[in-house]
C-alpha positions as CSV (number, residue, x, y, z in Angstrom):
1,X,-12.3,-41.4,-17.5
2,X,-13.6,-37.9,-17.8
3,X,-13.3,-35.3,-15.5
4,X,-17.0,-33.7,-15.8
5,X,-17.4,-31.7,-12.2
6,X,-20.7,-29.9,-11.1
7,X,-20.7,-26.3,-12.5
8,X,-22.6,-23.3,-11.9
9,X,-22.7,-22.0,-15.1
10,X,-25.8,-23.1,-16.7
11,X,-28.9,-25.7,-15.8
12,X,-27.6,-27.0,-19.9
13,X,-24.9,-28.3,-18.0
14,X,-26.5,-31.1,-16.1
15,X,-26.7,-34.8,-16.3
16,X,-29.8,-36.7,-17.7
17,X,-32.2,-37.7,-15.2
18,X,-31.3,-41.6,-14.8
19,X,-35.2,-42.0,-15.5
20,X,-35.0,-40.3,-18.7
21,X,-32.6,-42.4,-20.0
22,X,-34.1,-45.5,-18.6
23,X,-37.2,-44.7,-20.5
24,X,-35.4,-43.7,-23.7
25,X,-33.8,-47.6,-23.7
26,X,-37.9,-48.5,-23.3
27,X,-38.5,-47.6,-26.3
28,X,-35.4,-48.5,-28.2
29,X,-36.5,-51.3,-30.5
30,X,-38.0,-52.5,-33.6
31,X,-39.1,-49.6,-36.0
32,X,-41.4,-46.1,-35.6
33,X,-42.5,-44.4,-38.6
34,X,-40.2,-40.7,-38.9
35,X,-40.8,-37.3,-38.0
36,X,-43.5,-37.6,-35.1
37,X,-46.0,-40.2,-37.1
38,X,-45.6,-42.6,-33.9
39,X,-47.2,-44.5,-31.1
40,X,-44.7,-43.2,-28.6
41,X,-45.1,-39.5,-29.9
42,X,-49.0,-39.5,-30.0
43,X,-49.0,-40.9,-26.3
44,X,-46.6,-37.8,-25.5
45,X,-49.3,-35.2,-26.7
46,X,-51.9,-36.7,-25.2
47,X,-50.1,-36.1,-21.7
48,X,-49.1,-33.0,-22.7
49,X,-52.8,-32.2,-23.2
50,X,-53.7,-33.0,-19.8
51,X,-51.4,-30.8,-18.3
52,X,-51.8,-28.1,-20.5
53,X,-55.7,-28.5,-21.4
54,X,-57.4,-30.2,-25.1
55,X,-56.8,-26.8,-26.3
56,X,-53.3,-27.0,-26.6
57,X,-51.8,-28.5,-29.8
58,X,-47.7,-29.5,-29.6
59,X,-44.8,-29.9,-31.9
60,X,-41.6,-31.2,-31.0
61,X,-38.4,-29.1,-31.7
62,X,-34.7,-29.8,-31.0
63,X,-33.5,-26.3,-29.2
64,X,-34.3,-22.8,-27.7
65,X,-33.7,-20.2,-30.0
66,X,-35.2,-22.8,-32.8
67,X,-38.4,-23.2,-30.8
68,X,-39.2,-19.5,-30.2
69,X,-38.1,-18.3,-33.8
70,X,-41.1,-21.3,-35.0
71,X,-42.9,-20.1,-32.7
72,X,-43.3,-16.1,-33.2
73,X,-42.8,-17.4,-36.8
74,X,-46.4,-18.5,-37.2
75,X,-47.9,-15.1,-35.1
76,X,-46.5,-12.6,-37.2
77,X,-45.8,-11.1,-40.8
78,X,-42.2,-9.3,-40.8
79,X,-43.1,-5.4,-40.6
80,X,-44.7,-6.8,-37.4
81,X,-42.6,-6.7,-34.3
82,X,-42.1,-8.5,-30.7
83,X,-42.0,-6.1,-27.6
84,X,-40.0,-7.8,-24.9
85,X,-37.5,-7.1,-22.1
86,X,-34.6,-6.3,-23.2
87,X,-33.0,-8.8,-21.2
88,X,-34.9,-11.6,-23.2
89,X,-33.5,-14.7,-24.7
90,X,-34.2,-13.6,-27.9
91,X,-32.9,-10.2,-27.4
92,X,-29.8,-10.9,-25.4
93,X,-28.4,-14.6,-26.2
94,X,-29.9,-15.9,-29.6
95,X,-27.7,-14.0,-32.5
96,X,-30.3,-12.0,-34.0
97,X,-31.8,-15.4,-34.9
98,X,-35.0,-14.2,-34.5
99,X,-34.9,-11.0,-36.4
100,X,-33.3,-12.7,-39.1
101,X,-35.0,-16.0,-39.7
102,X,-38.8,-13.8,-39.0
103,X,-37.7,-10.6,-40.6
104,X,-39.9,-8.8,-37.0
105,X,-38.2,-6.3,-35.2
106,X,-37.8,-6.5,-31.6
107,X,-38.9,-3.6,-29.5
108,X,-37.2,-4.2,-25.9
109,X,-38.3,-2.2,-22.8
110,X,-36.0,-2.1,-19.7
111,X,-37.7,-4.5,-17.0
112,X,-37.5,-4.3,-13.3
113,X,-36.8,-7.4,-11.7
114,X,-36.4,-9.4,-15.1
115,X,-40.3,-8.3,-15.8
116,X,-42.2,-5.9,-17.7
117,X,-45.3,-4.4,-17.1
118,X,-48.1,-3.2,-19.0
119,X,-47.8,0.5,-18.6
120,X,-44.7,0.1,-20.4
121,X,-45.8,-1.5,-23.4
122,X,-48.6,1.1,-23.8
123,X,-46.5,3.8,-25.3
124,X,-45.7,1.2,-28.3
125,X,-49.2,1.0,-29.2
126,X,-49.7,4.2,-30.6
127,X,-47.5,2.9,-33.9
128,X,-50.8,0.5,-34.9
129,X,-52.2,1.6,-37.5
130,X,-49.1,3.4,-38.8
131,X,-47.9,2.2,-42.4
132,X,-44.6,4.1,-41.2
133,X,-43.6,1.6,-38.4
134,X,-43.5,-1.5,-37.4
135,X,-46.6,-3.0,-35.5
136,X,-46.7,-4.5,-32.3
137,X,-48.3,-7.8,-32.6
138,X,-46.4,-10.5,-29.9
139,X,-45.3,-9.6,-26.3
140,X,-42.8,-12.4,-25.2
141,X,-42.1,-12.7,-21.6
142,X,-39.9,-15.5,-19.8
143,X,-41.5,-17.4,-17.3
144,X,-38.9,-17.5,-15.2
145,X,-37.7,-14.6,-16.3
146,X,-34.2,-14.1,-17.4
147,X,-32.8,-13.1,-13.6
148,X,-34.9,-16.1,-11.9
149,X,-37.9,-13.9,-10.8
150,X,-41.0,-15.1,-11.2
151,X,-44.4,-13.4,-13.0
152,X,-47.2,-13.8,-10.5
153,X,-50.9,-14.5,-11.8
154,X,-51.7,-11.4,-12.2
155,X,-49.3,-10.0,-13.9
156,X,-49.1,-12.4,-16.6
157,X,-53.1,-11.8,-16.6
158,X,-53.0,-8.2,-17.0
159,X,-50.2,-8.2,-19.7
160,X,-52.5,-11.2,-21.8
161,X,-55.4,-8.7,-21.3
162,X,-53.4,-5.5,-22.8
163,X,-52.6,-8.1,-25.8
164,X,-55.8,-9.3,-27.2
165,X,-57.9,-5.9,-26.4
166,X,-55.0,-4.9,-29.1
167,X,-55.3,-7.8,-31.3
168,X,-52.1,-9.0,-30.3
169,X,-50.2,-12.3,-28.8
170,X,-48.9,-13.4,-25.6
171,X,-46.3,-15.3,-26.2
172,X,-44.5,-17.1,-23.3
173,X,-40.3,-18.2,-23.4
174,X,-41.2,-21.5,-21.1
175,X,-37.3,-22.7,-21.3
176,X,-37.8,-23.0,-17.5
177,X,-41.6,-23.0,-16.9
178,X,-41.4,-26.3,-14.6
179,X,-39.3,-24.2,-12.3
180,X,-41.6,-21.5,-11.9
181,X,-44.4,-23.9,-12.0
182,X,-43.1,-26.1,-9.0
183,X,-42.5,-22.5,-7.3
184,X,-46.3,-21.3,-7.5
185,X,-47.3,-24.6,-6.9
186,X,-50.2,-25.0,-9.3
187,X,-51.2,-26.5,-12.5
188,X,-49.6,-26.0,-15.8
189,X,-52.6,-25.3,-17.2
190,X,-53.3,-22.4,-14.2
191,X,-50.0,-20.7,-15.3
192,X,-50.7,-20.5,-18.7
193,X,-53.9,-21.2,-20.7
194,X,-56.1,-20.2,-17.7
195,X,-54.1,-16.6,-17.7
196,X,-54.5,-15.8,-21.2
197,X,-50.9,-17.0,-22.2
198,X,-51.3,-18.2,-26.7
199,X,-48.3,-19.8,-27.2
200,X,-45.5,-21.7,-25.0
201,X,-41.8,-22.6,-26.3
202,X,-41.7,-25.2,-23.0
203,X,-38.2,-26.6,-22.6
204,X,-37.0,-29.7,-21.4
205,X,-33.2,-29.9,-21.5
206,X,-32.3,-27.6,-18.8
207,X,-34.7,-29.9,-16.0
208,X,-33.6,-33.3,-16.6
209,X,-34.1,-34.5,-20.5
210,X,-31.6,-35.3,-22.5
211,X,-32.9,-32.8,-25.5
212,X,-35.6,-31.4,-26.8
213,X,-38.4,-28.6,-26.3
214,X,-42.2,-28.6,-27.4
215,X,-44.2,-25.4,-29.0
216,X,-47.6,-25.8,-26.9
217,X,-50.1,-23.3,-28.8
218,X,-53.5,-22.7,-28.5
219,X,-53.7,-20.4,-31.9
220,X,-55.8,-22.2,-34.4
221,X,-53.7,-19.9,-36.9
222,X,-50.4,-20.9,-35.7
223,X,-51.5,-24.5,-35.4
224,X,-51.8,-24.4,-39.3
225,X,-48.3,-22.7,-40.0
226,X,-46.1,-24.3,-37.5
227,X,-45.6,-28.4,-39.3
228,X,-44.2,-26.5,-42.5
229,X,-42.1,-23.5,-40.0
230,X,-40.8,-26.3,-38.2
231,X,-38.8,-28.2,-41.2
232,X,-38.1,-25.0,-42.5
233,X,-36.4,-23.7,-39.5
234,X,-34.5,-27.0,-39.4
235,X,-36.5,-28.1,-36.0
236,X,-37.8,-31.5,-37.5
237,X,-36.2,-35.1,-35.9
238,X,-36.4,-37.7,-38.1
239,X,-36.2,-39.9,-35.2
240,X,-38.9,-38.1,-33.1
241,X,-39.8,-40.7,-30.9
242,X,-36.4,-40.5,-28.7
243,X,-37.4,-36.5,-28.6
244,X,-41.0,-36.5,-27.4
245,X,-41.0,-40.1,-25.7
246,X,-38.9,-38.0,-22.8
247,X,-41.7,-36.0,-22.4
248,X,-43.7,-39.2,-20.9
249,X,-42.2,-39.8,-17.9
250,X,-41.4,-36.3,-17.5
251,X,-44.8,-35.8,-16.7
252,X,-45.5,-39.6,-15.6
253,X,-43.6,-39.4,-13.2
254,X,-43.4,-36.0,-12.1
255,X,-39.8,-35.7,-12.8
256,X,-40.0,-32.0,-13.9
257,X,-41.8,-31.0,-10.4
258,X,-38.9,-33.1,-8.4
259,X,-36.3,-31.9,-10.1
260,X,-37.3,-28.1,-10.7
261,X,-38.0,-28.3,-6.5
262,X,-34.7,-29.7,-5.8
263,X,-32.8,-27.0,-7.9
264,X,-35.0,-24.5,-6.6
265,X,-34.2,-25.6,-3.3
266,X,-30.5,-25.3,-3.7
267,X,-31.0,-22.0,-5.0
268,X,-32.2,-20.7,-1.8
269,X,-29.8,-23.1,0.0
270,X,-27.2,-21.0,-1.9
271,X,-28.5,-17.5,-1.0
272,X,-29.0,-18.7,2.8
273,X,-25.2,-18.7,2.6
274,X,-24.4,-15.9,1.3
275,X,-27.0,-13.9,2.3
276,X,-24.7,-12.2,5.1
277,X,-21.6,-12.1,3.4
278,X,-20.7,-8.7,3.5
279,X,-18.6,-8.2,0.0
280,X,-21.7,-10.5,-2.1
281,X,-24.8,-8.4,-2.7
282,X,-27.9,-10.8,-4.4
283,X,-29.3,-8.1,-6.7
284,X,-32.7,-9.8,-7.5
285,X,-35.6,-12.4,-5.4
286,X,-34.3,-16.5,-5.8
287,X,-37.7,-17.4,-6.7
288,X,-36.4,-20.1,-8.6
289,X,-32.4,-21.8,-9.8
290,X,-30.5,-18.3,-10.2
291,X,-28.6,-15.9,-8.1
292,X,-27.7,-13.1,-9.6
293,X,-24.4,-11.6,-7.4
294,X,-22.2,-8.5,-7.3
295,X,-19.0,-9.6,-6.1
296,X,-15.2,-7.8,-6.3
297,X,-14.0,-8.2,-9.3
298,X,-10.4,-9.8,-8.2
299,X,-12.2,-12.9,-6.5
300,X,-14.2,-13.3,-10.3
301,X,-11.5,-15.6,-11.9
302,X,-10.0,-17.3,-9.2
303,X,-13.7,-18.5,-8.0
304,X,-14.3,-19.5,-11.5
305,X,-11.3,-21.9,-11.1
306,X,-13.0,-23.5,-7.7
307,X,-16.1,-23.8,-9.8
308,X,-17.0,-22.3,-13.3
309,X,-19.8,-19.5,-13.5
310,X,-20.2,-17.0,-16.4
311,X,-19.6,-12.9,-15.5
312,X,-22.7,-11.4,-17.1
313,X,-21.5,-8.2,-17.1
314,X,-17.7,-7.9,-16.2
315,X,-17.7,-4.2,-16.4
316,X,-20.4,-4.3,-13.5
317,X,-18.8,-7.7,-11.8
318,X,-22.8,-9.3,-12.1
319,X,-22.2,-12.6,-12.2
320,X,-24.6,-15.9,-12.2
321,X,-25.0,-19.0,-10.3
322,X,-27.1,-21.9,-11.7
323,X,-28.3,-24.2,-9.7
324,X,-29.8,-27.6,-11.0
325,X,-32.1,-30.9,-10.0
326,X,-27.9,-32.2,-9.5
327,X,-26.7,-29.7,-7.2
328,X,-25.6,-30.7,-3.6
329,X,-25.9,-28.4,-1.0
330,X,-22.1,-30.4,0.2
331,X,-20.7,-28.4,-3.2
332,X,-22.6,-25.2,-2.3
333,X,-21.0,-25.4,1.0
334,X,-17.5,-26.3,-0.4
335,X,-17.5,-23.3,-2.9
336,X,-18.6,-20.3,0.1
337,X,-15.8,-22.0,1.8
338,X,-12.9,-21.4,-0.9
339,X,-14.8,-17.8,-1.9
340,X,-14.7,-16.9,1.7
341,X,-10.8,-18.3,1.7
342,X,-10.4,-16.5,-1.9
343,X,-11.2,-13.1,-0.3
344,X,-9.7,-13.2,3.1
345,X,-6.3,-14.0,0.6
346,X,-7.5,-10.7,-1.3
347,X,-7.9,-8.8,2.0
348,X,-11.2,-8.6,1.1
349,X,-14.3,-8.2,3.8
């Protein structure tokens, strides 16, 4: 037998929803045509659709990084570039991919609270027009954002607004929409079409499914590129059916709204604890699954031991705690309890 424990170092890490996989066996018979010409599949976009609008238009990819590069891949030429915070997924955690599979240069800003503003992408817009620089064309924000704040309305509004009066994209890293989503409680479609948002890389894996992601545009130009982006960028199952068939009782059966709620929940379960700890300092909102923490650096590697967590910047001792639709608020307890041990053995208060 395996010993797999509960971490805290990534919402990757969790088990399948038992529903998922339930489903997946469903559909595990007799033969589907290849590479997304299936019953299953066309019955996935059609929910899709109704919880992102008939505007939207969906492809199925297999990761992340593959699903934004297809993305911003269909938006831009490569002396265009993607203005970002520079805490971004694709600035911070994706190995250049972007800049290397697109050729676009990205231009990061310093966010506050994991967001950027307007005002701050402003100053980049003076380079249109310039055959000497690069030109702005896609603003990429994480909803979530990379610290597990959250963009309100009218933020995201205002930066879609600053995008197409400069005939530029709003592009939106979605890798944990349904968290955000279950958090504002309204509508897909309210969160992104309805504010102006172009294109969504929407993720799956880190709420529940066992793998895969889904571009949702509603760019008649990208529409056209992204089939023949897709194979090239090596984000084509043959097998697509056991890829977007999750996606139908995601959404069926509201799995990514109970899920994203009960990680979430343990999220703020988890700051509630250690809230008043005097040594632990929460450095941004738990609007969503992440608290970001200062904490000594001698109690970094020995709380690691009780329960693994990733340091995301040692020299600063900022470290992360993921929460996910498994989390127990028994193993939140259990872990304050051995950091609060771990310290007093550190004669730390």
């Amino acid at each position: 037998m395996y010993d797999l424990k509960k971490e805290f170092g990534s919402d990757n890490y969790s088990s399948v929803s038992p529903e998922i996989l339930e489903f997946i066996q469903t559909i595990n018979f007799g033969h589907c045509h290849g590479y997304g010409d299936d019953p299953i599949t066309n019955e996935a976009i059609t929910i899709i659709k109704s919880e992102f609008g008939n505007k939207a238009e969906c492809f199925f990819t297999l990761n992340g990084t593959g699903t934004n590069i297809t993305a911003i891949n269909a938006l831009t030429r490569p002396y265009e570039a993607i203005v970002c915070a520079e805490t971004a997924h694709i600035n911070t955690d994706e190995c250049g991919a972007l800049e290397k599979v697109t050729g676009n240069k990205i231009l990061p800003i310093k966010p506050s609270n994991g967001k950027i503003t307007p005002e701050q992408i402003t100053p980049f817009l003076a380079q249109i027009g310039d055959e000497h620089s690069v030109q702005p064309k896609v603003i990429s924000i994480t909803q979530p954002t990379e610290v597990g704040t959250i963009y309100s309305k009218e933020e995201i509004q205002s930066l879609a607004t600053l995008a197409h009066q400069n005939n530029m994209i709003l592009h939106m890293d979605g890798a944990r929409l349904s968290n955000a989503v279950a958090k504002m409680d309204i509508s897909f479609k309210e969160a992104t079409y309805d504010l102006g948002v172009d294109i969504i890389s929407f993720g799956g894996t880190k709420n529940g499914m066992m793998i895969g992601e889904v571009i949702i545009s509603f760019l008649d130009q990208a529409n056209k590129a992204i089939p023949f982006l897709r194979k090239q960028n090596n984000q084509l199952l043959s097998k697509m059916r056991y890829l977007s068939g999750q996606f139908i009782p995601y959404f069926q059966q509201n799995i990514w709204k109970i899920n994203a709620e009960k990680a979430n929940f343990t999220a703020t379960y988890f700051y509630n604890q250690v809230k008043n700890i005097p040594y632990i300092q929460v450095l941004y909102p738990v609007d969503t699954n992440a608290l970001f923490v200062r904490i000594p650096k001698e109690m970094i590697k020995p709380l690691q031991k009780v329960n693994f967590f990733y340091a995301r910047d040692p020299r600063d001792t900022v470290v992360r705690w993921m929460t996910t639709f498994d989390t127990t608020t028994a193993e939140i307890d259990n872990f304050v309890s051995e950091l609060k041990i771990i310290a007093q053995s550190l004669s730390i208060q």
